[in-house]
DRENPA-3360 file (N, C-alpha, C; in nm, 2 decimals, always signed):
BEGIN
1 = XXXXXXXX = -2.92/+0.92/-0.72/-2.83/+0.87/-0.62/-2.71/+0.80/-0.67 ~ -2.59/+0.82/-0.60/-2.49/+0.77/-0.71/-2.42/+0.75/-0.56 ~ -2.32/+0.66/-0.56/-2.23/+0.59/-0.43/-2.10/+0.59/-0.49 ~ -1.99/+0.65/-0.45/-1.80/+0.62/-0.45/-1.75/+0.58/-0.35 ~ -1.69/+0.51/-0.34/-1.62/+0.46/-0.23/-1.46/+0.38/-0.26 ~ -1.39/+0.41/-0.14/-1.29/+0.29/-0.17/-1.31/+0.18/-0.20 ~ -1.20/+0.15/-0.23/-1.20/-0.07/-0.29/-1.26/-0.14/-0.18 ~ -1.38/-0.18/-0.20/-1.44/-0.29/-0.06/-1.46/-0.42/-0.13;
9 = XXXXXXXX = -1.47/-0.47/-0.04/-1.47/-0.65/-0.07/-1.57/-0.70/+0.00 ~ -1.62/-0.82/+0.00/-1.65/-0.88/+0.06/-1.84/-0.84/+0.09 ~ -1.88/-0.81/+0.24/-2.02/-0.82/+0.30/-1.99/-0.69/+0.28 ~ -1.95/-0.61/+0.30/-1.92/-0.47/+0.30/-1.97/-0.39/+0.15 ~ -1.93/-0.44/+0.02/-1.91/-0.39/-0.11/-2.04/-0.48/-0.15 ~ -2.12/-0.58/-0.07/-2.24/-0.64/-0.10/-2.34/-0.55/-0.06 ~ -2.30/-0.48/+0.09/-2.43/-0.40/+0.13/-2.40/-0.27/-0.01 ~ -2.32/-0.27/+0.02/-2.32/-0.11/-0.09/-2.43/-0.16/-0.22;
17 = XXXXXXXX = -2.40/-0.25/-0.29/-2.49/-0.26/-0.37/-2.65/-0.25/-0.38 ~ -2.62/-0.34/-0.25/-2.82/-0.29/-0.20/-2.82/-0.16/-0.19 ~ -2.76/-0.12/-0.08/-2.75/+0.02/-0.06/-2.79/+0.13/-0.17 ~ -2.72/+0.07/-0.30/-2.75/+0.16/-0.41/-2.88/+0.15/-0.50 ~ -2.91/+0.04/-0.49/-3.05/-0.07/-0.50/-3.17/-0.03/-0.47 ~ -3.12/+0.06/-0.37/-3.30/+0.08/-0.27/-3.32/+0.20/-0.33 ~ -3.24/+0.25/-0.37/-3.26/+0.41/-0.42/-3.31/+0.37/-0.59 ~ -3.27/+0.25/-0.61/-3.33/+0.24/-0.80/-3.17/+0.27/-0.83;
25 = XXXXXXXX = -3.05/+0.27/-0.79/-2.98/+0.28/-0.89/-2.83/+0.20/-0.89 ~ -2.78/+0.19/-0.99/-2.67/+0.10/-0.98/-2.51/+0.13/-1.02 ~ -2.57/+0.28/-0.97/-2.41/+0.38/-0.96/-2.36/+0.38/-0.86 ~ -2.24/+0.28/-0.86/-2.15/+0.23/-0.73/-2.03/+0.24/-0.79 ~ -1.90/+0.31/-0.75/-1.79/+0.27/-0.82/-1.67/+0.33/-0.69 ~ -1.56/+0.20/-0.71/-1.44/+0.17/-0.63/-1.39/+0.28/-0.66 ~ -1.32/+0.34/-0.61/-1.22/+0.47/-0.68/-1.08/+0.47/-0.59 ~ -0.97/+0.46/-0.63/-0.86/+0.47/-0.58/-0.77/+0.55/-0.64;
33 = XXXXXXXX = -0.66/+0.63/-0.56/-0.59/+0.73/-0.65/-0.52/+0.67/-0.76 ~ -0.47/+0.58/-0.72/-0.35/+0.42/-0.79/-0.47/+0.32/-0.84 ~ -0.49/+0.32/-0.95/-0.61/+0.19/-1.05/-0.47/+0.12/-1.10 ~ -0.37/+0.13/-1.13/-0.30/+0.03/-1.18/-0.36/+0.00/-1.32 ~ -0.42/+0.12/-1.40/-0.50/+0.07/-1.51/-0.35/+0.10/-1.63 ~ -0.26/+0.11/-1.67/-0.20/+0.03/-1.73/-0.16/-0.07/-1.72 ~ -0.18/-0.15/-1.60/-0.14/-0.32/-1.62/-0.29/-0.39/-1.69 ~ -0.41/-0.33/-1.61/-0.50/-0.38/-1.67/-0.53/-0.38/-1.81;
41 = XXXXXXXX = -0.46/-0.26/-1.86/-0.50/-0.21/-2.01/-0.43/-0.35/-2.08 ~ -0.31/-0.33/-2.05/-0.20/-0.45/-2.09/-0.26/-0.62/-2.11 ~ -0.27/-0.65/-1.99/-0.35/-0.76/-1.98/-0.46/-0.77/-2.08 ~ -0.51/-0.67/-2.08/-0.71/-0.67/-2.21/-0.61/-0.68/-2.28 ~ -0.54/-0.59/-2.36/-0.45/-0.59/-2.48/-0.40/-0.72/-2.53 ~ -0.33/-0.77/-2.43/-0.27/-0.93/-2.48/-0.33/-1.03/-2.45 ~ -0.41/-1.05/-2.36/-0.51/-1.19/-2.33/-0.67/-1.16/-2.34 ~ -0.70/-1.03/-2.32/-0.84/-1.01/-2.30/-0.86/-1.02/-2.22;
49 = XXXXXXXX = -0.82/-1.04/-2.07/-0.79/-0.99/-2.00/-0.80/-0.89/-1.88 ~ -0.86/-0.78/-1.89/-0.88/-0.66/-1.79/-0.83/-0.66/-1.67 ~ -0.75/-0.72/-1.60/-0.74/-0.78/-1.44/-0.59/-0.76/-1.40 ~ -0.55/-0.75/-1.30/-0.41/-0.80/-1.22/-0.47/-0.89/-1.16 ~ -0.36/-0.98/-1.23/-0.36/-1.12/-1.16/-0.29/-1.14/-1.00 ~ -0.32/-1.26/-0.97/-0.24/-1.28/-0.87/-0.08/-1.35/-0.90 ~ +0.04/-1.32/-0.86/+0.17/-1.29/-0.86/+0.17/-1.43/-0.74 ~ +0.23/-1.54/-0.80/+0.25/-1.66/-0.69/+0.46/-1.63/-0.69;
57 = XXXXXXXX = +0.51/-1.50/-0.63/+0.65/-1.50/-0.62/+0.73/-1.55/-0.56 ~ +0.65/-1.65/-0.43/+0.71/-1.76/-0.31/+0.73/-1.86/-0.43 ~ +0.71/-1.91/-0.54/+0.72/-2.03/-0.63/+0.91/-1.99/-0.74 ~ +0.88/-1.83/-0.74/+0.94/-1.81/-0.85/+1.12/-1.81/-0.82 ~ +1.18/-1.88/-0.92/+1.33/-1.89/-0.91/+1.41/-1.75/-0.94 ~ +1.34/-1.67/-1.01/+1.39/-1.55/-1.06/+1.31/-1.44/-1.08 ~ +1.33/-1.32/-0.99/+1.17/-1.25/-1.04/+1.26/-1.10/-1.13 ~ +1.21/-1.04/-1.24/+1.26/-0.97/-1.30/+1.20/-0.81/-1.28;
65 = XXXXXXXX = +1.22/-0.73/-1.20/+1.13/-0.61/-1.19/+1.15/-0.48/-1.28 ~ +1.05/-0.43/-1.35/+1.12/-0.30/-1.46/+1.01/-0.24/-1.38 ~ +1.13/-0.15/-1.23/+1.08/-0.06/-1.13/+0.96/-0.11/-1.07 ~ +0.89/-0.23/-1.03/+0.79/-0.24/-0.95/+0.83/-0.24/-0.85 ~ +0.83/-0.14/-0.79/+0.87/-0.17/-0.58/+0.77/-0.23/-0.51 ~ +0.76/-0.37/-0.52/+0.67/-0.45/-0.52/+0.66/-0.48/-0.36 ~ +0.83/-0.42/-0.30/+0.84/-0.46/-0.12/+0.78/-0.33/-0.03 ~ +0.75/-0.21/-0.10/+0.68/-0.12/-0.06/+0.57/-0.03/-0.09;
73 = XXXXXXXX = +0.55/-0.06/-0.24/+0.42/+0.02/-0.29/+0.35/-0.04/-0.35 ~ +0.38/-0.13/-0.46/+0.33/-0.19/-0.57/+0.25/-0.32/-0.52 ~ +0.09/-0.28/-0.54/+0.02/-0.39/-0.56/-0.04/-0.41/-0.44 ~ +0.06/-0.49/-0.36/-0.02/-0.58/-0.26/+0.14/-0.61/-0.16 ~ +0.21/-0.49/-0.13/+0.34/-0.52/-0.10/+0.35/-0.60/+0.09 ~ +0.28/-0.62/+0.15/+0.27/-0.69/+0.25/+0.28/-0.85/+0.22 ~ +0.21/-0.86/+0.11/+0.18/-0.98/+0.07/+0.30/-1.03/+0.00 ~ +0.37/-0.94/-0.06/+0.48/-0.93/-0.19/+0.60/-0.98/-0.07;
81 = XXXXXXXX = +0.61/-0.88/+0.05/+0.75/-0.89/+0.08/+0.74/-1.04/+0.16 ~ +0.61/-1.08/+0.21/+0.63/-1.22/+0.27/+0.66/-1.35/+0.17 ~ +0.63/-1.31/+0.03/+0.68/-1.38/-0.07/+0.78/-1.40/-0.10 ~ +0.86/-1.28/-0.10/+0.97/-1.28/-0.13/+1.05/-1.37/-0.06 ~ +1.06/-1.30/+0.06/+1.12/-1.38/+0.20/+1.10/-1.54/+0.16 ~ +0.98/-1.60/+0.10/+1.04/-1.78/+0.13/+1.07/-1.80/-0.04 ~ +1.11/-1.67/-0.13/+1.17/-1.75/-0.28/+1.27/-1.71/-0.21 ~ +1.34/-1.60/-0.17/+1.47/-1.53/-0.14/+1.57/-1.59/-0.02;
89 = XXXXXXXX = +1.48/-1.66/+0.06/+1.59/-1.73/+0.20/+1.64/-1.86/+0.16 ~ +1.71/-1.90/+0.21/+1.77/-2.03/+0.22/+1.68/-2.12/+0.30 ~ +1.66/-2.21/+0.19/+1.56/-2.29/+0.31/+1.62/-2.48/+0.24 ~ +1.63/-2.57/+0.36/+1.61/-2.71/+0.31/+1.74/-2.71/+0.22 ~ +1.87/-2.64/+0.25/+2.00/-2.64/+0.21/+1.99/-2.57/+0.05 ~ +1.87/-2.51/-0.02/+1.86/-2.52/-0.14/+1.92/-2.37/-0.20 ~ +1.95/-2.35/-0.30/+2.01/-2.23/-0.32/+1.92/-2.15/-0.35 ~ +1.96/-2.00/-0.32/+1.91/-1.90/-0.31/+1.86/-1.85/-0.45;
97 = XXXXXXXX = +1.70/-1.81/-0.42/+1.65/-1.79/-0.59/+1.72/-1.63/-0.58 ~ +1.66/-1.58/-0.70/+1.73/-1.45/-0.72/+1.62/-1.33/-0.80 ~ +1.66/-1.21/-0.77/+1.58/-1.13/-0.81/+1.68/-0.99/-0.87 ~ +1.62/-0.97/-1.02/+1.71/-0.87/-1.06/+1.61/-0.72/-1.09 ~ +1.66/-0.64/-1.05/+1.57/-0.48/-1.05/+1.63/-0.42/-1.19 ~ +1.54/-0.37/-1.24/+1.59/-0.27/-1.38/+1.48/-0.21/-1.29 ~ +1.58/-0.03/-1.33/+1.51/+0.09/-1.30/+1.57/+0.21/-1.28 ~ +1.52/+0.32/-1.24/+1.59/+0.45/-1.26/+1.68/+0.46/-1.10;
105 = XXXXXXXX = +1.60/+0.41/-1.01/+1.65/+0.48/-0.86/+1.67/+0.36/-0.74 ~ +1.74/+0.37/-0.65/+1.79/+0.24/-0.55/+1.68/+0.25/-0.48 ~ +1.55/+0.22/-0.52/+1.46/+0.20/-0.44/+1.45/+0.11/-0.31 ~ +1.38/+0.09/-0.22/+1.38/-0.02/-0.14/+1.40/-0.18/-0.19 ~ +1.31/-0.17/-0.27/+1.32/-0.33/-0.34/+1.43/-0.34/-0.45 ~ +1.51/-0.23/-0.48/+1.61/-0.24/-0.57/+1.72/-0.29/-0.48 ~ +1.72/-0.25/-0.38/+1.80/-0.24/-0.27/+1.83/-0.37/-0.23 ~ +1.70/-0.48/-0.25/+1.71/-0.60/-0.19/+1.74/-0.71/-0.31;
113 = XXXXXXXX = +1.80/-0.62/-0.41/+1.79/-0.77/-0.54/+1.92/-0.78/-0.53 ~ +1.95/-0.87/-0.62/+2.04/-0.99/-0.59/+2.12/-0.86/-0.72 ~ +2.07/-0.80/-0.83/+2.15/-0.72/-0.94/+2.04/-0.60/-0.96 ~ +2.13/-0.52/-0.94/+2.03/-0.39/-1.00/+2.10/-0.29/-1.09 ~ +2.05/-0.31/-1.19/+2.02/-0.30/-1.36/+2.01/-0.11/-1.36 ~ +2.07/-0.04/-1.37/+2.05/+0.14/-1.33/+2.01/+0.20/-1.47 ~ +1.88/+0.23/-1.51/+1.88/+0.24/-1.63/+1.82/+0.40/-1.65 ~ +1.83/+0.51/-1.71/+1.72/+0.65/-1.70/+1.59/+0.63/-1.67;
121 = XXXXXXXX = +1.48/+0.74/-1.63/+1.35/+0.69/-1.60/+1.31/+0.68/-1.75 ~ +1.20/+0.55/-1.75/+1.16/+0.54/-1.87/+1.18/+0.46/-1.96 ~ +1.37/+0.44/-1.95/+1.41/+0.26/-2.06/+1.40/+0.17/-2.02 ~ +1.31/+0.15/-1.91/+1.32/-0.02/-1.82/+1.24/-0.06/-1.93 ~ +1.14/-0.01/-2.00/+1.09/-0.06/-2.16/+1.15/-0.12/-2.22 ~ +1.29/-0.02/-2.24/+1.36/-0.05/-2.37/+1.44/-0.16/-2.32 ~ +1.46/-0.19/-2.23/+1.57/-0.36/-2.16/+1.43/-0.44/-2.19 ~ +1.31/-0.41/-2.13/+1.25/-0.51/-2.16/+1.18/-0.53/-2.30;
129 = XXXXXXXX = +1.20/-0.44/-2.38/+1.20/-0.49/-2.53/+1.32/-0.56/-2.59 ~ +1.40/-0.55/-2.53/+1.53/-0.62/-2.60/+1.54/-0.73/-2.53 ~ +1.48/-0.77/-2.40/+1.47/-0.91/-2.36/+1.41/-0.97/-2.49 ~ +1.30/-0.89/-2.52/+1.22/-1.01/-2.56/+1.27/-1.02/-2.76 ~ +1.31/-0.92/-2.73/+1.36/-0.96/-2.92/+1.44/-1.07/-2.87 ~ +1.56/-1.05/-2.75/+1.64/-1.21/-2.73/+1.62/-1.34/-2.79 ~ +1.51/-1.29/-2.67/+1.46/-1.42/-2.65/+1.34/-1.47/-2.81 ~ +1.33/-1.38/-2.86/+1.21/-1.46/-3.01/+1.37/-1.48/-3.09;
137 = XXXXXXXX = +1.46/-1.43/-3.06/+1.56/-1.47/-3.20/+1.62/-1.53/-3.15 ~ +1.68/-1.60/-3.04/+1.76/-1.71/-3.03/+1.64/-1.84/-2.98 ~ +1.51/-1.82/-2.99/+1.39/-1.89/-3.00/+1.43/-1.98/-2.85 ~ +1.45/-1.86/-2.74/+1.48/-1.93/-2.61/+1.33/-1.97/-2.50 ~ +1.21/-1.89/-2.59/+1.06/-1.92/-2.53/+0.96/-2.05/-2.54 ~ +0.93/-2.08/-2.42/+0.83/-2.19/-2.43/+0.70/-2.16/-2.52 ~ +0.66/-2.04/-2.55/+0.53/-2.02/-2.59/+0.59/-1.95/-2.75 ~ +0.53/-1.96/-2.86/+0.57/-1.90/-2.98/+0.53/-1.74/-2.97;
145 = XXXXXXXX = +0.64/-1.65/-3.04/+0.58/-1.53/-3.08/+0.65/-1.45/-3.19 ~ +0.64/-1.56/-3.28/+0.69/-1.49/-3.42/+0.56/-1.44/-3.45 ~ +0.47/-1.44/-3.47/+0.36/-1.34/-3.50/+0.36/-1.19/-3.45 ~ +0.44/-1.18/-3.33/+0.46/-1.04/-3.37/+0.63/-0.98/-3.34 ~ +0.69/-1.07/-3.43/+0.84/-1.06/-3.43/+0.84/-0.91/-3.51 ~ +0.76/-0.91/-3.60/+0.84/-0.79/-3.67/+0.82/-0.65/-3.60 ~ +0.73/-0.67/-3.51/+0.63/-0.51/-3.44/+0.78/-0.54/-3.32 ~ +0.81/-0.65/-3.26/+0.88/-0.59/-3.17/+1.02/-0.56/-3.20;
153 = XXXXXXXX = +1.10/-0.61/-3.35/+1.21/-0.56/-3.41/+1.20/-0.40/-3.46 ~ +1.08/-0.40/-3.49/+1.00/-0.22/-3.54/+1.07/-0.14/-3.39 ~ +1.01/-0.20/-3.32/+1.03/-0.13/-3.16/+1.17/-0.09/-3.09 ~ +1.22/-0.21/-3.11/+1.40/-0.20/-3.09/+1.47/-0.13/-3.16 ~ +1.42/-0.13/-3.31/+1.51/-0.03/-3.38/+1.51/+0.10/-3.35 ~ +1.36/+0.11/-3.31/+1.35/+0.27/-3.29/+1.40/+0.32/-3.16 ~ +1.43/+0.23/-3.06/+1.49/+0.29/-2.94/+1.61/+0.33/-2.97 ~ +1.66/+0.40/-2.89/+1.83/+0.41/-2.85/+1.87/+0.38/-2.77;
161 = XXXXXXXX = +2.01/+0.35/-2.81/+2.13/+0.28/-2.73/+2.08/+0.32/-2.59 ~ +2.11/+0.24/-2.50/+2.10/+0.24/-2.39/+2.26/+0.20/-2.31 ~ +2.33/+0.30/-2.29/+2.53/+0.27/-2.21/+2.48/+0.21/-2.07 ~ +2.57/+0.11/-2.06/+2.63/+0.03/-1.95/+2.53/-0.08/-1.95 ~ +2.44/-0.08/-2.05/+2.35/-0.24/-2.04/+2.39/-0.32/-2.17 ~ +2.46/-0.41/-2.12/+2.53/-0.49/-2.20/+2.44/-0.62/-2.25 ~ +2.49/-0.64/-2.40/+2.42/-0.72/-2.46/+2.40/-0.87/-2.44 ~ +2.54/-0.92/-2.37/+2.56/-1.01/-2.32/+2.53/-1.07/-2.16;
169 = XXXXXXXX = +2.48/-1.01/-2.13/+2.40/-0.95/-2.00/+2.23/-1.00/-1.98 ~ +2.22/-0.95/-2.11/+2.09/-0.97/-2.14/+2.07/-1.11/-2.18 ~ +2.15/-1.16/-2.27/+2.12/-1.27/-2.32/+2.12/-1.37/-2.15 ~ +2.23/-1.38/-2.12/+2.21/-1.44/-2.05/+2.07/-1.45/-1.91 ~ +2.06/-1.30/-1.87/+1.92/-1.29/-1.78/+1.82/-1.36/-1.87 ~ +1.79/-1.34/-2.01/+1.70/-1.40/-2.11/+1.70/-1.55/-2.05 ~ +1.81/-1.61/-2.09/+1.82/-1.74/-2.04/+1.80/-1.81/-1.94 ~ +1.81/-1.71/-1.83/+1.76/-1.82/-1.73/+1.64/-1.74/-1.70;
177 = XXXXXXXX = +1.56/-1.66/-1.76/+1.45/-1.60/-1.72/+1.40/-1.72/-1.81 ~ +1.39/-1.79/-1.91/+1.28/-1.92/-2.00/+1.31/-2.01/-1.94 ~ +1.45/-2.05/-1.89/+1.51/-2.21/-1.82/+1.46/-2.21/-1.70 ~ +1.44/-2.12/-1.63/+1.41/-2.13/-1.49/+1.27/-2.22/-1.47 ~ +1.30/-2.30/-1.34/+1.15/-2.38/-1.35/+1.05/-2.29/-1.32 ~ +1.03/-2.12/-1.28/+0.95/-2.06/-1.27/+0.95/-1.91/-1.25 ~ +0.96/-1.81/-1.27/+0.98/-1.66/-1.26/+0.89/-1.60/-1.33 ~ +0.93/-1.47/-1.27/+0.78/-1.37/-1.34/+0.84/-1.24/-1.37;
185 = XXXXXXXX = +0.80/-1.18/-1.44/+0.86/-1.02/-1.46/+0.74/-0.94/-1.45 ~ +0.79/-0.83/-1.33/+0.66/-0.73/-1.31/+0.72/-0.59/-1.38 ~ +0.58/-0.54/-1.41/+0.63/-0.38/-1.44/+0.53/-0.27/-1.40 ~ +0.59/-0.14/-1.37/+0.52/-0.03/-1.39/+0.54/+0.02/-1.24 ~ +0.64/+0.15/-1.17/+0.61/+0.18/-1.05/+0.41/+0.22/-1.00 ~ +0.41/+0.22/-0.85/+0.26/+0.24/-0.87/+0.24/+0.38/-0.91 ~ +0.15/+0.44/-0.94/+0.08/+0.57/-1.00/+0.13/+0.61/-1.15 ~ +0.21/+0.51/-1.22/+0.25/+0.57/-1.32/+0.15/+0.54/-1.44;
193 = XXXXXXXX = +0.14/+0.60/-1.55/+0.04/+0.63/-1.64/+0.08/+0.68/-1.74 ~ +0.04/+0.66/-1.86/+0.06/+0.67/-2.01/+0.12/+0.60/-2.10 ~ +0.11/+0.59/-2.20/+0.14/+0.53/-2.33/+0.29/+0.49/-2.25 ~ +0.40/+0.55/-2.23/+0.50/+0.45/-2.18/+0.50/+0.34/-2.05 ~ +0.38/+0.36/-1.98/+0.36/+0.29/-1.88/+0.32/+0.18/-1.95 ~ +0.24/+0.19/-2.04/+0.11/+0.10/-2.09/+0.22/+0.01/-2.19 ~ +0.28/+0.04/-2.23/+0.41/+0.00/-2.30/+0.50/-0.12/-2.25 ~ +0.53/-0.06/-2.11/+0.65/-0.14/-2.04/+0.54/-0.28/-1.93;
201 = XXXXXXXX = +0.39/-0.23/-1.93/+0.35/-0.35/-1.89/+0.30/-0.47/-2.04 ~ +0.27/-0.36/-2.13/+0.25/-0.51/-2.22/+0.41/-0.60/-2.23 ~ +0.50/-0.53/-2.24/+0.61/-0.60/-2.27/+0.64/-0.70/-2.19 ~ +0.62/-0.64/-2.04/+0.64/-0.78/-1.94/+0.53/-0.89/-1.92 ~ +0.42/-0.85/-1.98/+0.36/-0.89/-2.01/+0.36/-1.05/-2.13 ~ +0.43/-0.98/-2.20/+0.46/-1.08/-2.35/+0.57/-1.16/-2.26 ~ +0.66/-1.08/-2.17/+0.80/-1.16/-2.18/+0.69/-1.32/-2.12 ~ +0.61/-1.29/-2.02/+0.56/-1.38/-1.89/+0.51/-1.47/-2.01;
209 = XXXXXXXX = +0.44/-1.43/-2.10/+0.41/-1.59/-2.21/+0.51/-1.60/-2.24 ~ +0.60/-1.58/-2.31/+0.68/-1.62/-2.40/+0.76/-1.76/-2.32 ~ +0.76/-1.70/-2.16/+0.85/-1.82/-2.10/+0.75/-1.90/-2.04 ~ +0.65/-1.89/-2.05/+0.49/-1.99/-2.02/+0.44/-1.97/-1.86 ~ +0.49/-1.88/-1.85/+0.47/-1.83/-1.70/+0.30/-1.78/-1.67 ~ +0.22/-1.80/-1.78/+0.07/-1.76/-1.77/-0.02/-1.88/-1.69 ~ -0.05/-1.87/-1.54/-0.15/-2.00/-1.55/-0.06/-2.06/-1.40 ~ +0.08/-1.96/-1.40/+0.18/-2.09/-1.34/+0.23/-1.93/-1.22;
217 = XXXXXXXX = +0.31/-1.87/-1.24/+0.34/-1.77/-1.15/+0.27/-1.65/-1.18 ~ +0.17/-1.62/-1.30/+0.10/-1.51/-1.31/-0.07/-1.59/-1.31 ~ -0.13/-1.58/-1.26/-0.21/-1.67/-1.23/-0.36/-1.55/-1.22 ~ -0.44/-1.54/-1.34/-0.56/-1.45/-1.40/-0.67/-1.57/-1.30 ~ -0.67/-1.68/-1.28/-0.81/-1.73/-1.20/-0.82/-1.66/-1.10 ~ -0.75/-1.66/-1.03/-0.75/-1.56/-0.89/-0.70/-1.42/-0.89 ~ -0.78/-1.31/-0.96/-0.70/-1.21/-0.97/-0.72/-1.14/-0.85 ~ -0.67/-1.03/-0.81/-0.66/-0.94/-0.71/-0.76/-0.80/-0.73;
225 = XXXXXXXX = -0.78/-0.77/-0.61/-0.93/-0.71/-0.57/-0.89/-0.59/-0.65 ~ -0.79/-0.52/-0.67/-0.76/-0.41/-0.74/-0.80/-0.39/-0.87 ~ -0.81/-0.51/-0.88/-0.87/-0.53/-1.09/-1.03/-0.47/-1.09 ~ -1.10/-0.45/-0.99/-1.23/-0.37/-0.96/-1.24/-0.24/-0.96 ~ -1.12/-0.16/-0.91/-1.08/+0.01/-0.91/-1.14/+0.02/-1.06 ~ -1.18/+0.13/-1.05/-1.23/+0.20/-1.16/-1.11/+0.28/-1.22 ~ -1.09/+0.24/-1.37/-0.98/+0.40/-1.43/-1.03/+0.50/-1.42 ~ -0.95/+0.56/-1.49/-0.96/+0.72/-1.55/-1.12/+0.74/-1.60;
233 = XXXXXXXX = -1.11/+0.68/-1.75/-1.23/+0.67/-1.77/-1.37/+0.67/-1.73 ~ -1.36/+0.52/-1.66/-1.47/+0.51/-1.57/-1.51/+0.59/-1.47 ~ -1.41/+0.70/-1.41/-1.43/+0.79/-1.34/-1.49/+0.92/-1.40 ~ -1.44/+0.93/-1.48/-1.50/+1.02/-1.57/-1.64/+1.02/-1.64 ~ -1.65/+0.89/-1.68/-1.85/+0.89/-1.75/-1.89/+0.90/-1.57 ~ -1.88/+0.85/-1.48/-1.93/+0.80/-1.33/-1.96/+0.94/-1.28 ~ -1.88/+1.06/-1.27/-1.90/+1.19/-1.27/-2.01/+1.23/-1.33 ~ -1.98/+1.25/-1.47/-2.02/+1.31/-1.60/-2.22/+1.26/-1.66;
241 = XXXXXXXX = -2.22/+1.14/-1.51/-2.38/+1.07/-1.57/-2.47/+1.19/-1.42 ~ -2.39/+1.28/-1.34/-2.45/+1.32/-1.22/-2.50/+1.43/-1.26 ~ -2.64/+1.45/-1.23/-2.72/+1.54/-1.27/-2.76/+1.62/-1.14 ~ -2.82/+1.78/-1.14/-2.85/+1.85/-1.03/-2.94/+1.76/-0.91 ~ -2.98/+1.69/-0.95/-3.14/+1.61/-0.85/-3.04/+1.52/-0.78 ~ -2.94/+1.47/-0.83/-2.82/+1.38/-0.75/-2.75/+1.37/-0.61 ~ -2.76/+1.29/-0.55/-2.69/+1.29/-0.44/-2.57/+1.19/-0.45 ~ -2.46/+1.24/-0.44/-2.35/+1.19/-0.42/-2.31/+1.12/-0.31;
249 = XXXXXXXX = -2.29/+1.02/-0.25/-2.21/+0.96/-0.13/-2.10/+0.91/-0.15 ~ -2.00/+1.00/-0.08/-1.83/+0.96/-0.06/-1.81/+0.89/+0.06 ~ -1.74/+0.80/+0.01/-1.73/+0.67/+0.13/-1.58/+0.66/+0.18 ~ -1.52/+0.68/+0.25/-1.32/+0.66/+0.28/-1.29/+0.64/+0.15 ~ -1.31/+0.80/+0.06/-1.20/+0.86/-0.03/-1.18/+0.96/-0.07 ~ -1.11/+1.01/-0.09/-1.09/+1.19/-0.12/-1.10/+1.24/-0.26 ~ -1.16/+1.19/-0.35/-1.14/+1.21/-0.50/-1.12/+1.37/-0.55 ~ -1.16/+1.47/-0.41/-1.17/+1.60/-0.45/-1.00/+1.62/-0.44;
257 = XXXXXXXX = -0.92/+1.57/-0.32/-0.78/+1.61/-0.33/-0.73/+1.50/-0.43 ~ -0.73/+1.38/-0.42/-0.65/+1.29/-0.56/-0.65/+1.36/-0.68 ~ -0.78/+1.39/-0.72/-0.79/+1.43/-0.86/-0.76/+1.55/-0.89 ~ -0.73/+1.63/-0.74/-0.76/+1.81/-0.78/-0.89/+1.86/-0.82 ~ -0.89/+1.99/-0.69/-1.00/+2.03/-0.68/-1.09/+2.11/-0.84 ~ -0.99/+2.13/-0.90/-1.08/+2.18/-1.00/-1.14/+2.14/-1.13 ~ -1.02/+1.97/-1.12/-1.07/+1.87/-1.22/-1.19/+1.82/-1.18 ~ -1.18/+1.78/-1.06/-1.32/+1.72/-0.96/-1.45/+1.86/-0.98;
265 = XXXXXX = -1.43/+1.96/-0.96/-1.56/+2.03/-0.96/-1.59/+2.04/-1.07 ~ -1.50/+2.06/-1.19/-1.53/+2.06/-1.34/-1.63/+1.92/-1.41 ~ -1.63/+1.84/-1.35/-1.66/+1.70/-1.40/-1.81/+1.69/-1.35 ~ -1.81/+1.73/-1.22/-1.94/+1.74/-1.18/-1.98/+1.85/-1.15 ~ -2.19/+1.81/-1.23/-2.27/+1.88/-1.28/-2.28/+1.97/-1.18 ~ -2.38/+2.07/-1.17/-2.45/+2.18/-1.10/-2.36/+2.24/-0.98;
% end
């Protein structure tokens, strides 16, 4: 007996467990089409980590996005656009924090930043590797990262020029992305995947230490329920352990149309 289901929480994702319990077994797994498993990967990668954190953006003076449409798809965007709203309004005479988009297309949330950054699909990487070479060579970060100065000079060199993103541009976003008393840089639209995905989140990833933003606006104690979605992988042994004697229960998800019908019947047995 084996159980899939959407992401549950709570009394709900407790009975499941029993549920799977009484049968003898302890094949339960979240499945979503969107895992967001290159942010996760990223996170393990640089902290050990596995998780999306919780994003405190109501705090942040500057938020830096490489394509997360954070106001309509990405994450937890109900939650994201009410955040926005009290960093982004005027409140108590104080000035207006600011948000800058790097990315390929005038998305919704590109729509609503204060500068949007128009870059091909794919180099919001390469801006956010050159933030951060900036920022380790004019030693504008709260947190050290000459230890891996020379992997991210390796990395810059190998990109290409990127026309109309200016260097001086950068430096300065650099600058008030460390000076700021708080900001965060998100990456990765949702469903995207592979080595360049996995890429552009470690990077925002480094930028968020570098300016000590771990603990403060990216916040791993309280991570978000999505950090439970199973990847690719896990979907794959989770299949792959189902034997003919098996019964399957699908719970509010379609894994046969997300994944495609013939990946899905290929994967499982008999």
């Amino acid at each position: 007996m084996a159980l899939m289901s959407s992401l549950q929480t709570g009394a709900l994702a407790e009975v499941m467990k029993h549920f799977a319990a009484a049968f003898g077994s302890d094949r339960l797994l979240f499945y979503e089409a969107f895992s967001y498993e290159p942010l996760k990967t990223a996170h393990d990668e640089v902290f050990g980590l596995p998780l999306i954190p919780r994003y405190q953006m109501q705090e942040c003076e500057l938020i830096v996005s490489f394509a997360a449409d954070f106001l309509e798809s990405w994450v937890s965007p109900v939650s994201f656009a009410s955040q926005f709203g009290e960093m982004h309004g005027y409140r108590n005479n104080r000035v207006m924090n600011r948000m800058v988009y790097i990315g390929p297309r005038l998305s919704m949330t590109a729509a609503n930043a204060d500068e949007f950054m128009q870059v091909p699909p794919g180099a919001e990487r390469l801006v956010a590797l050159k933030m951060l070479r900036i920022i380790l060579e004019k030693d504008l970060g709260k947190n050290n990262l000459s230890s891996i100065g020379r992997t991210i000079e390796g990395l810059v060199a190998e990109a290409p020029e990127l026309p109309g993103v200016e260097e001086a541009r950068l430096v300065e976003l650099c600058r008030t992305f460390c000076s700021a008393r708080s900001s965060v840089a998100l990456a990765a639209p949702v469903g995207s995947t592979g080595p360049m995905a996995m890429e552009t989140a470690i990077v925002a990833a480094l930028l968020n230490y570098a300016a000590g933003r771990i603990g403060q606006t990216v916040d791993f104690s309280r991570h978000h329920a999505l950090s439970y979605v199973a990847g690719d992988g896990q979907v794959r042994r989770f299949l792959a352990s189902l034997g003919p004697d098996d019964t399957l229960f699908i719970h509010d998800t379609n894994p046969l149309f997300s994944r495609g019908m013939r990946r899905f019947q290929s994967a499982v047995p008999g």
